[in-house]
C-alpha positions as CSV (number, residue, x, y, z in Angstrom):
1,X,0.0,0.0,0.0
2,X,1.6,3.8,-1.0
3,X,0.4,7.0,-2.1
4,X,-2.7,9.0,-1.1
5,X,-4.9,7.4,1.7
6,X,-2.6,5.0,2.6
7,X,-0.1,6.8,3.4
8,X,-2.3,9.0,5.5
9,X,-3.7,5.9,7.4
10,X,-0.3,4.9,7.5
11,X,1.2,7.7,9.5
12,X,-2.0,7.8,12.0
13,X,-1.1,4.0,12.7
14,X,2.8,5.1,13.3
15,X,1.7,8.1,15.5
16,X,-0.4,6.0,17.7
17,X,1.9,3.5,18.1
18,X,4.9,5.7,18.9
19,X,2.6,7.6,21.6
20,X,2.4,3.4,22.8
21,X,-1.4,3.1,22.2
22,X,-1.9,-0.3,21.1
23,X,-5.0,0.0,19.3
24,X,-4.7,-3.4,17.6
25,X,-4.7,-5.9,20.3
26,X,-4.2,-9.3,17.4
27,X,-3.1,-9.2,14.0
28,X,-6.4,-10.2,12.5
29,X,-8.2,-7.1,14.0
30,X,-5.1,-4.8,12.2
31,X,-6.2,-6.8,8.9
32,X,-9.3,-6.8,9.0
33,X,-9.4,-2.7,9.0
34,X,-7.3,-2.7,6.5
35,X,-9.9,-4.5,4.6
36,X,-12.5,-2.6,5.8
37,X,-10.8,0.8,4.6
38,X,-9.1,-0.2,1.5
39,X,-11.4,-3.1,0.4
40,X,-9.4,-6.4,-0.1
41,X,-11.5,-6.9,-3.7
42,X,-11.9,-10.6,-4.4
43,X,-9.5,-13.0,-4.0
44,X,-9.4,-13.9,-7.8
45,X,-9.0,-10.6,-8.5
46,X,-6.4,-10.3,-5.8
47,X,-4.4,-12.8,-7.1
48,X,-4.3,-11.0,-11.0
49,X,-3.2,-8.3,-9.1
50,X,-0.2,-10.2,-7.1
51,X,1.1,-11.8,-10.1
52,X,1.2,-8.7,-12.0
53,X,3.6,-6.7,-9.8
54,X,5.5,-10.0,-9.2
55,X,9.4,-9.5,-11.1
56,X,11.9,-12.1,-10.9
57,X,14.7,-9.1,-10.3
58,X,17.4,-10.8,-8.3
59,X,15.6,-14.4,-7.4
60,X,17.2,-17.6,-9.1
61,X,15.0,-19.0,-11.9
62,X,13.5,-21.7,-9.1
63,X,12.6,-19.4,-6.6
64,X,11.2,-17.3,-9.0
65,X,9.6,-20.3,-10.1
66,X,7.6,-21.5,-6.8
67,X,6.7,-17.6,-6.3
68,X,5.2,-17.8,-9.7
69,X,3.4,-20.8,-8.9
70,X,1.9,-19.2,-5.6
71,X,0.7,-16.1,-7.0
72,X,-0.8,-17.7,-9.8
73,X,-2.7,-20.3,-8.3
74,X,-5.8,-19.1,-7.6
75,X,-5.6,-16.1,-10.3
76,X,-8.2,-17.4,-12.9
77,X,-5.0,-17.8,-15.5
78,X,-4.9,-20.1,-18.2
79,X,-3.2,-21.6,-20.2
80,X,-1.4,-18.5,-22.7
81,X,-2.4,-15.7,-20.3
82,X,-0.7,-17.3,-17.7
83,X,2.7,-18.6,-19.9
84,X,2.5,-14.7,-21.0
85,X,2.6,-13.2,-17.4
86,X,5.2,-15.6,-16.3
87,X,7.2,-14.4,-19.5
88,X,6.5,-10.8,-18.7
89,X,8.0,-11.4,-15.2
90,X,11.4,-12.8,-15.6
91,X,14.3,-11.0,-15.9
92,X,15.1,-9.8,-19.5
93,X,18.4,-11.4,-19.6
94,X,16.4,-15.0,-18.8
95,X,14.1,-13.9,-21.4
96,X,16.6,-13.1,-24.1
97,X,18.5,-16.3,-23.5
98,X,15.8,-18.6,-24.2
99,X,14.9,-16.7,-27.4
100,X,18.3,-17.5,-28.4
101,X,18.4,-21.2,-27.7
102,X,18.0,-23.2,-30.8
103,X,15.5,-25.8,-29.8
C-alpha cells in the first residue's frame, strides 16, 4: 500500500503507536481494518493483481519459479495468459537467452 490514503492511514497507525497506544490488540483485528478501509476486492481478483507486480529481479530462476506458482494459483489464468505473465516477469536477460536457444 503507497500513495494517497494509505499513506495517511499509515502515518496515523505510526503516531499511535509511537505515543504506545496499542490499538490493535491481534493481527487479524489490524487486517481486518485494512480491509475494511481499502477493500481487499476478491481473491481472484487479488491474485491477478499479485502476479502482475511479481518480477523475478534478483531471485534464481526456481525461486522465481515457486513464487510464480503461488501467486498464480488461484488467479483465474490459463493456459497462454498465464505462460505470458510468467514471460513478462522474468528477468530480461532470462528472457533473451531462451529466445536464443536453438530448440
Amino acid at each position: 500500500m503507497q500513495g494517497g490514503l494509505a499513506d495517511i492511514w499509515k502515518e496515523n497507525v505510526l503516531e499511535v503507536l509511537e505515543a504506545g497506544i496499542l490499538e490493535y490488540e491481534i493481527a487479524g483485528e489490524f487486517l481486518a481494518d485494512i480491509k475494511k478501509k481499502f477493500g481487499g476486492g476478491d481473491k481472484e481478483t487479488v491474485k491477478v493483481a499479485e502476479s502482475k507486480r511479481l518480477k523475478q529481479e534478483g531471485n534464481i530462476m526456481e525461486e522465481f519459479v515457486q513464487k510464480f506458482k503461488r501467486t498464480a494459483r488461484g488467479s483465474g489464468y490459463e493456459r497462454r495468459l498465464l505462460i505470458k505473465e510468467f514471460k513478462q516477469s522474468m528477468n530480461r536477460t532470462v528472457q533473451q537467452r531462451l529466445i536464443e536457444l536453438e530448440h
